[in-house]
C-alpha positions as CSV (number, residue, x, y, z in Angstrom):
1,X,0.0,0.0,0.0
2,X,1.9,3.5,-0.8
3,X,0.3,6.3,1.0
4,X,1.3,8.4,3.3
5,X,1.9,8.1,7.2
6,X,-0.6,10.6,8.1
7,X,-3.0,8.4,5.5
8,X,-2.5,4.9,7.3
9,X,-5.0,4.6,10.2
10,X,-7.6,5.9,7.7
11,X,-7.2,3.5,5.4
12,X,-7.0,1.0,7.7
13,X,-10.3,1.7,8.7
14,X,-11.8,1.9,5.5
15,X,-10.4,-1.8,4.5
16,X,-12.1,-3.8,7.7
17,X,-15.1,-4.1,6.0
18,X,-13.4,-6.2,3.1
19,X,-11.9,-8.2,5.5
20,X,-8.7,-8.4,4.9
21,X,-6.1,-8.8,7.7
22,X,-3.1,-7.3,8.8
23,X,-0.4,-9.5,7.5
24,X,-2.6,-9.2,3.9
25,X,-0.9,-5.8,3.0
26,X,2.1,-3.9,4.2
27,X,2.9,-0.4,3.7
28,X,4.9,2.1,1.7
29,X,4.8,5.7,2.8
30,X,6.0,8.6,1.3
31,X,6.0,12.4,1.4
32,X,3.5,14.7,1.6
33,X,4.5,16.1,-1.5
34,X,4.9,12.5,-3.8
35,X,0.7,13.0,-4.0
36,X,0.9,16.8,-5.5
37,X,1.5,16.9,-8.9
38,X,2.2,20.3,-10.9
39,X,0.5,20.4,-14.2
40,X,1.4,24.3,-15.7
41,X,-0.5,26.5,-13.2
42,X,-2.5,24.3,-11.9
43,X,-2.0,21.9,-8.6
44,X,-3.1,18.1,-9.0
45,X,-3.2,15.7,-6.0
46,X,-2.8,11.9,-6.9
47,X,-4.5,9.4,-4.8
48,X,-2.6,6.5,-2.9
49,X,-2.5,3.3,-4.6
50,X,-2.0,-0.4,-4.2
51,X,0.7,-2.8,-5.5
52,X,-0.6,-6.6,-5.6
53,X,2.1,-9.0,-5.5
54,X,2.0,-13.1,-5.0
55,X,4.7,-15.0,-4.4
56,X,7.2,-12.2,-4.4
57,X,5.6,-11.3,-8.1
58,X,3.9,-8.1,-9.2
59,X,0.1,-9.3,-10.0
60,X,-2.0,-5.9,-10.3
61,X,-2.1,-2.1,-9.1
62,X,-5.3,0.0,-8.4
63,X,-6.1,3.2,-6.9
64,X,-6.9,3.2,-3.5
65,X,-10.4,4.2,-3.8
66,X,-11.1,1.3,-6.8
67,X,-10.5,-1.2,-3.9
68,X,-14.3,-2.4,-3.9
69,X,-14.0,-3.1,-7.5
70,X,-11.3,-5.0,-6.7
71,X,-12.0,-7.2,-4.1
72,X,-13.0,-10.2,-5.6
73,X,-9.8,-10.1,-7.7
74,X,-7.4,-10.0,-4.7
75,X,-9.7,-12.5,-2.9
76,X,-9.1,-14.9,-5.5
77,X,-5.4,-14.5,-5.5
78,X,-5.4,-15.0,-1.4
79,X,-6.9,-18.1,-2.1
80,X,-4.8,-19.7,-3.9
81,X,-2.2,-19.6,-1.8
82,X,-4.5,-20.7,1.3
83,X,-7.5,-21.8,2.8
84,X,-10.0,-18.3,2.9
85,X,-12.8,-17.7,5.6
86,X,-14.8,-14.8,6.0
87,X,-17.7,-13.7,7.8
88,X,-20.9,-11.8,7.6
89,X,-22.9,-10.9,10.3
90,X,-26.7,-11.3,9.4
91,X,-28.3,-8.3,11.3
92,X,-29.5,-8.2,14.2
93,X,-32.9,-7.4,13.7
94,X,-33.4,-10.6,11.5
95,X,-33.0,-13.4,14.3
96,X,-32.7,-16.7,13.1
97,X,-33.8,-20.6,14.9
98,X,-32.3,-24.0,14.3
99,X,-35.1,-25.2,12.5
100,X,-34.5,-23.2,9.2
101,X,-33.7,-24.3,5.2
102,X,-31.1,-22.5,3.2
103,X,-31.5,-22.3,-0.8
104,X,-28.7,-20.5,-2.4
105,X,-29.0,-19.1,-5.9
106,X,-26.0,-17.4,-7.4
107,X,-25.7,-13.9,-4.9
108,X,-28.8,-14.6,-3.3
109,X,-29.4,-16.5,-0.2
110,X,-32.7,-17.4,1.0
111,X,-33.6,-18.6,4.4
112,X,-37.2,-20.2,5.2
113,X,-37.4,-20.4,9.5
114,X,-40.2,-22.9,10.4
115,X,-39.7,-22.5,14.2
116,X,-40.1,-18.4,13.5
117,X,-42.9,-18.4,10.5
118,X,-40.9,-16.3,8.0
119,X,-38.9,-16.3,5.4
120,X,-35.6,-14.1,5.0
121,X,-34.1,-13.2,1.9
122,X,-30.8,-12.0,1.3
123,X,-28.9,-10.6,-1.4
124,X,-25.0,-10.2,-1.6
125,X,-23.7,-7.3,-3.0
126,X,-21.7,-8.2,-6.2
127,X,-18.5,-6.1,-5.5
128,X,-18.6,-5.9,-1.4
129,X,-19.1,-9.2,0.7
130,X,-22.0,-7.1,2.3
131,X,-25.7,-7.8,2.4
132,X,-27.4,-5.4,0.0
133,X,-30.9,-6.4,0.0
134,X,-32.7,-7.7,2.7
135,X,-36.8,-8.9,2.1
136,X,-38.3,-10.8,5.5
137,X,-41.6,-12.2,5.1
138,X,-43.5,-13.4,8.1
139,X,-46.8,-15.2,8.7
140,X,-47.9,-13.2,11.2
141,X,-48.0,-10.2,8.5
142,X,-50.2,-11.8,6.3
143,X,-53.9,-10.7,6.1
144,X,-56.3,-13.3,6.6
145,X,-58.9,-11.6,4.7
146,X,-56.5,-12.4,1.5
147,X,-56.9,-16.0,2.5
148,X,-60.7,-16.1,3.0
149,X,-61.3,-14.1,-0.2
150,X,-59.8,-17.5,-1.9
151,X,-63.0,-19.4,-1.2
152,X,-61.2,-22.4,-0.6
153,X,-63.6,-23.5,2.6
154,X,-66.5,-22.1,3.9
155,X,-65.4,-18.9,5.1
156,X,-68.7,-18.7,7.6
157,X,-67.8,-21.6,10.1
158,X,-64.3,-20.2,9.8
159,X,-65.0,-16.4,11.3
160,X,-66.9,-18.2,13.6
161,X,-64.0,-20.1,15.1
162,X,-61.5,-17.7,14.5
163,X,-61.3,-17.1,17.9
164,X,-61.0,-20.5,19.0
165,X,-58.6,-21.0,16.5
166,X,-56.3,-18.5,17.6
167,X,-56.4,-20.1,21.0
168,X,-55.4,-22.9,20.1
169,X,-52.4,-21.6,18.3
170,X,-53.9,-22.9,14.9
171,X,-54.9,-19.1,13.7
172,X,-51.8,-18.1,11.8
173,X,-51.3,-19.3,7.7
174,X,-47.8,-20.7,8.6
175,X,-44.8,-20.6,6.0
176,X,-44.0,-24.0,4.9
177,X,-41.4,-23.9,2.1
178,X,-40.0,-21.3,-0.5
179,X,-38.9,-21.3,-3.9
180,X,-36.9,-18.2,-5.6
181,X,-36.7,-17.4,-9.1
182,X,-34.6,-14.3,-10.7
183,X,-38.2,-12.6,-10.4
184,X,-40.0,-13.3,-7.5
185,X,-40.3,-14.8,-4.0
186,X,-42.4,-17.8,-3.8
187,X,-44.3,-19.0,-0.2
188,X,-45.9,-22.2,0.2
189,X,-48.1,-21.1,2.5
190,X,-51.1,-23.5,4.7
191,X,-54.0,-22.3,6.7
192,X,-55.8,-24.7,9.4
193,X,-59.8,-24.5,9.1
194,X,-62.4,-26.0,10.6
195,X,-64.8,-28.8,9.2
196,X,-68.0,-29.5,11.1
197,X,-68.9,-33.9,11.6
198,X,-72.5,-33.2,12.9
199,X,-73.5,-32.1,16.6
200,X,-71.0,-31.0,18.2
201,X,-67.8,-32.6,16.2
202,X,-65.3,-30.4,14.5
203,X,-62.3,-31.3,12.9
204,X,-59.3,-29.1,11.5
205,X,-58.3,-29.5,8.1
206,X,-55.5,-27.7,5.9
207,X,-55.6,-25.8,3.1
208,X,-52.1,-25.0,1.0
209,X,-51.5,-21.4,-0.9
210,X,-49.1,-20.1,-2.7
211,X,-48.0,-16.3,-2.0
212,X,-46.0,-14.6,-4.7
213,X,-43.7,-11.3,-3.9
214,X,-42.6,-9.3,-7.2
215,X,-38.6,-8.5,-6.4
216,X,-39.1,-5.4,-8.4
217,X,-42.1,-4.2,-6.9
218,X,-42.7,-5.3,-3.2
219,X,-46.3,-4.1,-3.4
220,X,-47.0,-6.6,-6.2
221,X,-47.8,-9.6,-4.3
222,X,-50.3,-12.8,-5.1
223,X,-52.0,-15.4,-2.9
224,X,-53.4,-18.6,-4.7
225,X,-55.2,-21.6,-3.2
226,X,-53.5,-25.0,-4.2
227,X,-56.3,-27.1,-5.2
228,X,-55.6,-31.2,-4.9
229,X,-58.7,-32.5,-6.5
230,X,-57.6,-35.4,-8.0
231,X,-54.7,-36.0,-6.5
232,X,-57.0,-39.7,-5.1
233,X,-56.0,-42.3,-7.2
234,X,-58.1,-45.6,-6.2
235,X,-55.5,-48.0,-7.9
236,X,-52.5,-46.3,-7.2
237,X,-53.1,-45.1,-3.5
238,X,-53.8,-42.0,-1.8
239,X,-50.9,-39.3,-2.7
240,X,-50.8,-36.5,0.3
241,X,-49.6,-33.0,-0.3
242,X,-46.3,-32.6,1.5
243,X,-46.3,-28.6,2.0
244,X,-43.3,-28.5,4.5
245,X,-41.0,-30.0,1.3
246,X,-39.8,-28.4,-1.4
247,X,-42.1,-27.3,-4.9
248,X,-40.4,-26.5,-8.0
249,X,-42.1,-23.2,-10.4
250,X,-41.2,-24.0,-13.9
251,X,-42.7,-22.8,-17.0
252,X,-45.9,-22.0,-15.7
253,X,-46.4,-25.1,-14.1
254,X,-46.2,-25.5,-10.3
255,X,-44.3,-29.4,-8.8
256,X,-45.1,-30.0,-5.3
257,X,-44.2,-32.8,-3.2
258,X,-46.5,-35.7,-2.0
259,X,-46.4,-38.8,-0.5
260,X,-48.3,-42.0,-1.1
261,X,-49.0,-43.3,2.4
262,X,-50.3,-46.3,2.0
263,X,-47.4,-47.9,-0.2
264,X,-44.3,-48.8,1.7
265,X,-42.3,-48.1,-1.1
266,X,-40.9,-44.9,-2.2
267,X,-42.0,-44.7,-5.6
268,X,-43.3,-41.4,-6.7
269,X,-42.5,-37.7,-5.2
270,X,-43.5,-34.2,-7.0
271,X,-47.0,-33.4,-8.4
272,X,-47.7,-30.9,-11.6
273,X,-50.2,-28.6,-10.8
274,X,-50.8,-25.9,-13.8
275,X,-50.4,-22.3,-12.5
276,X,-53.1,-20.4,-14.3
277,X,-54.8,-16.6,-13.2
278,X,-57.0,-18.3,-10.2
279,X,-55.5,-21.7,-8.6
280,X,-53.0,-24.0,-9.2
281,X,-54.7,-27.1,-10.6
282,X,-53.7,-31.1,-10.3
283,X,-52.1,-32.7,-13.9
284,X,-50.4,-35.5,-13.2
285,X,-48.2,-37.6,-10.9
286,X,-44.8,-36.9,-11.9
287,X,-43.0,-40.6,-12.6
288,X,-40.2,-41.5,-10.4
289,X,-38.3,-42.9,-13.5
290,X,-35.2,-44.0,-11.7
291,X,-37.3,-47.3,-10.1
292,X,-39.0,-47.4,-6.4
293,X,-36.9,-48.1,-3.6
294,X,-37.6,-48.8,0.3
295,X,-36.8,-46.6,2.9
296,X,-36.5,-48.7,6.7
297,X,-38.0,-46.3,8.2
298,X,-41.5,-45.5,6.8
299,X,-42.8,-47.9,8.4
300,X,-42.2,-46.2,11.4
301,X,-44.4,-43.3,10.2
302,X,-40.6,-41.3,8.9
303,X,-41.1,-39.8,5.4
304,X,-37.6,-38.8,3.5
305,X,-37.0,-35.5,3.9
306,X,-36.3,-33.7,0.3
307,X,-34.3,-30.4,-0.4
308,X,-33.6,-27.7,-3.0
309,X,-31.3,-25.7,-4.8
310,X,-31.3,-24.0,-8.4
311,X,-30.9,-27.1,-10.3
312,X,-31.9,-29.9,-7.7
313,X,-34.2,-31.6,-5.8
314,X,-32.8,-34.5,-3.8
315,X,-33.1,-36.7,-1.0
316,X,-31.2,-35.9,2.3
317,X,-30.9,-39.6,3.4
318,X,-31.4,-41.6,-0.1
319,X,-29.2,-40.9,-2.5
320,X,-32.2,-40.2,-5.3
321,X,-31.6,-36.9,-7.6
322,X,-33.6,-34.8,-9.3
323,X,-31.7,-32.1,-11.8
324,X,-35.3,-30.2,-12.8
325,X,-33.8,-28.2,-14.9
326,X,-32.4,-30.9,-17.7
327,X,-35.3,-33.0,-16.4
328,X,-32.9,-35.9,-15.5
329,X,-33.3,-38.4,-12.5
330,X,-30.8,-40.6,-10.9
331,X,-30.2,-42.5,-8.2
332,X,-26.5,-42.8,-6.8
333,X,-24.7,-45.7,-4.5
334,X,-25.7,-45.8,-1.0
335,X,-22.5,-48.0,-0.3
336,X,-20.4,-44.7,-1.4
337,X,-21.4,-42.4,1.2
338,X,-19.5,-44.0,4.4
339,X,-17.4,-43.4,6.9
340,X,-15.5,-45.8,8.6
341,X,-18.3,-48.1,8.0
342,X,-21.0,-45.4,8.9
343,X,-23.8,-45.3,6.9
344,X,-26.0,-42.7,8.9
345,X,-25.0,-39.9,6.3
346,X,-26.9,-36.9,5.5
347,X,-26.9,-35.3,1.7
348,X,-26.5,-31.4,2.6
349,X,-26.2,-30.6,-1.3
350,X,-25.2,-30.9,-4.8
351,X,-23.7,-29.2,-7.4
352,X,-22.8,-30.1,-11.2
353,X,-19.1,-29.1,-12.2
354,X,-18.9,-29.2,-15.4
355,X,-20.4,-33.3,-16.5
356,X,-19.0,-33.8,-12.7
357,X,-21.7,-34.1,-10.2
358,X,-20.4,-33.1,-6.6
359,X,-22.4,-33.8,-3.7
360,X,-21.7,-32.4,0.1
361,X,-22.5,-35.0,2.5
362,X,-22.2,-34.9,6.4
363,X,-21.6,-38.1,9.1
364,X,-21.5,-37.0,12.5
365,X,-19.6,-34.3,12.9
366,X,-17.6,-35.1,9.4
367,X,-18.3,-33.2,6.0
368,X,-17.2,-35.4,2.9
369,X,-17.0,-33.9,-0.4
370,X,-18.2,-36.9,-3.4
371,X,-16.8,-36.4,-7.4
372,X,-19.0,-38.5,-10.0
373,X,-18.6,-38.5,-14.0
374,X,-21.2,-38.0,-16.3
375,X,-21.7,-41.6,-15.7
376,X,-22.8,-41.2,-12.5
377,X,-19.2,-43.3,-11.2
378,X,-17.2,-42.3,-7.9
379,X,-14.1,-40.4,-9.1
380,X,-13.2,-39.2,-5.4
381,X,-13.9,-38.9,-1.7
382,X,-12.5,-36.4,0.5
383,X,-13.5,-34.9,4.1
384,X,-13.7,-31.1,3.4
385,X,-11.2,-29.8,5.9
386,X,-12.2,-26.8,8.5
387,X,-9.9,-23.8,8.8
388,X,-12.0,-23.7,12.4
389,X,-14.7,-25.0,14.0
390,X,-17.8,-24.6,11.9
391,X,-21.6,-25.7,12.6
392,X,-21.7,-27.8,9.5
393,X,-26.0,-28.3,10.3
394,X,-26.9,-26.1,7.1
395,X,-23.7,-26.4,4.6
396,X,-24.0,-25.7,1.3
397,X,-22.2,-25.1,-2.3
398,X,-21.7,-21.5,-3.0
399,X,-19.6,-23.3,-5.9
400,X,-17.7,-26.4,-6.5
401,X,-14.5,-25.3,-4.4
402,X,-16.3,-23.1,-1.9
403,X,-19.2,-23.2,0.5
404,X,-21.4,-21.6,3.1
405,X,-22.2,-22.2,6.5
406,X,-24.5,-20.3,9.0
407,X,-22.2,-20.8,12.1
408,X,-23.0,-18.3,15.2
409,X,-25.4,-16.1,13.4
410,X,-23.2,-15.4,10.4
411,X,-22.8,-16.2,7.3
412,X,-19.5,-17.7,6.6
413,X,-18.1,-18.1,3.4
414,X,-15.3,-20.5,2.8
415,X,-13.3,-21.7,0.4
416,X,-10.2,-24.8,1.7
């Protein structure tokens, strides 16, 4: 860095935020008068500057005040020398549980908290590792009137047990699961309503909504009741919308999970509704193409949980895949994902690479990185190693070399 003395502790200042450390830069200072430049009658001062050098070699050089532009760049040649960490602090005023899902989609980081009802998304500024946008969403915001005005149920018996319903802590639509797109925000969304059995028998039932936010106009907002007529199939059991798992918008059509809970087999999982100007309407079972399997422990009333990212949807303890976006399923080795004969693995995420497929795994307290070809064979297995102690509960690909973790209530960022 060549400044000046006087300069240093201001500069310093204005690099925290970048977070670069101490030992990333050293100094070169100069005179007062190296900055003021004569030019005829006129007085010009010149700006400090920065010299980037790896390995003893002259990389780059930038004015001082292009450092944000700059950032990335110099990032990229710290880590190649080294394992890279860095840490965001998600603000305060956005508090977070355990019981949350993380989607990631290029800058943009979305967060859906079941334990809180909302739904927190977050944008990372392209040139500054800063948040720049953040949009929270909670149930407890929503109108119910938007709900009613649906005419999913009768509305009647429902104002009339309102009140009760509230009591019994079954009064709020409650955020089940979110999809982003480049566009918009999109909320599963479920409402608990009453259904009256004669005399004086009530039972609660649910109906599932979507709610749609515009990202360009936050007052441009949708609310759509998910109807599942048809979803009853007599010779092929009794599928069950699964709103707490993960739905897929494509192409004006709308694929929600469901489960079939009378077949102990794992057969089929998404649904295609067709989104149209009203309600999302039932098409078809989508085919599990890839062949049924079992999973031990349905029996025991345990459904396979399921997650998302841009191009997948996936199994967290099966190793079944869906890419959604080349509409390609595939089912992987269970036999590769061990660890000194552990099999209790859970699938955190996957990525393509080029025609590699990468998955992020975790055993215990053990993150393992897998590498397949386009022929869906093992290439490699290695334990992705921790430059410090991370919660590894929500780790996910940020790309194939780097991931993120929510660890303390930051986002960390890390690359080995």
């Amino acid at each position: 860095m060549v400044t000046t003395k006087k300069a240093q502790p201001f500069i310093e200042e204005m690099l925290e935020p970048h977070q670069f450390r101490k030992d990333d830069f050293t100094w070169s200072f100069v005179e007062n008068d190296f900055f003021i430049r004569k030019n005829g009658d006129k007085v010009d001062l010149c700006p400090s500057y920065c010299l980037v050098y790896l390995n003893g070699l002259k990389k780059d050089s930038f004015l001082l005040k292009a450092i944000q532009s700059n950032v990335s760049k110099v990032n990229a040649m710290k880590g190649s020398s080294g394992p890279q960490l860095m840490r965001i602090a998600v603000p305060d005023s956005i508090k977070l549980s355990d019981r949350i899902d993380v989607y990631v989609k290029g800058n943009v980081i979305n967060i859906q908290d079941d334990l809180l009802n909302k739904n927190v998304y977050l944008r990372m500024d392209n040139k500054r590792p800063v948040i720049s946008e953040a949009i929270v969403i909670k149930g407890s915001e929503f109108n119910i009137q938007d709900f009613l005005a649906n005419n999913c149920f009768d509305t009647t018996v429902y104002r009339k047990s309102r009140k009760t319903l509230i009591a019994n802590g079954a009064g709020l639509p409650a955020i089940e699961s979110a999809f982003v797109t480049d566009s918009a925000i999109h909320l599963m969304t479920s409402l608990y309503y009453p259904i009256p059995k004669g005399g004086n028998d009530t039972v609660l039932s649910q109906k599932n909504f979507i709610y749609t936010r515009s990202l360009s106009d936050s007052k441009k907002t949708s609310l759509q009741c998910v109807v599942t007529d048809g979803l009853y199939e007599p010779l092929s059991g009794k599928y069950v919308l699964n709103p707490s798992m993960p739905f897929i918008i494509k192409d004006s059509r709308a694929y929600f999970s469901v489960s079939d809970y009378e077949d102990p087999l794992e057969k089929e999982f998404l649904a295609e509704f067709k989104l149209s100007a009203l309600k999302p309407k039932f098409v078809a079972i989508v085919p599990n193409t890839t062949g049924p399997f079992r999973y031990a422990k349905k029996s025991e009333g345990f459904m396979l949980n399921k997650r998302l990212n841009k191009n997948f949807y996936f199994s967290t303890q099966h190793p079944y895949f869906y890419d959604y976006l080349r509409n390609e399923q595939f089912q992987l080795n269970p036999a590769d994902f061990t660890l000194n004969f552990r099999r209790d693995y859970y699938i955190q995420d996957v990525i393509r690479s080029g025609e590699n497929i990468q998955l992020l795994y975790s055993i215990g307290s053990h993150l393992i990185k897998n590498t397949y070809d386009k022929d869906k064979k093992l290439l490699s297995s290695e334990e992705v190693v921790l430059r410090e102690e991370l919660d590894i509960t929500h780790a996910k690909f940020l790309t194939a070399d780097s991931y993120l973790f929510l660890d303390k209530g930051d986002l960390v960022f890390y690359r080995p």
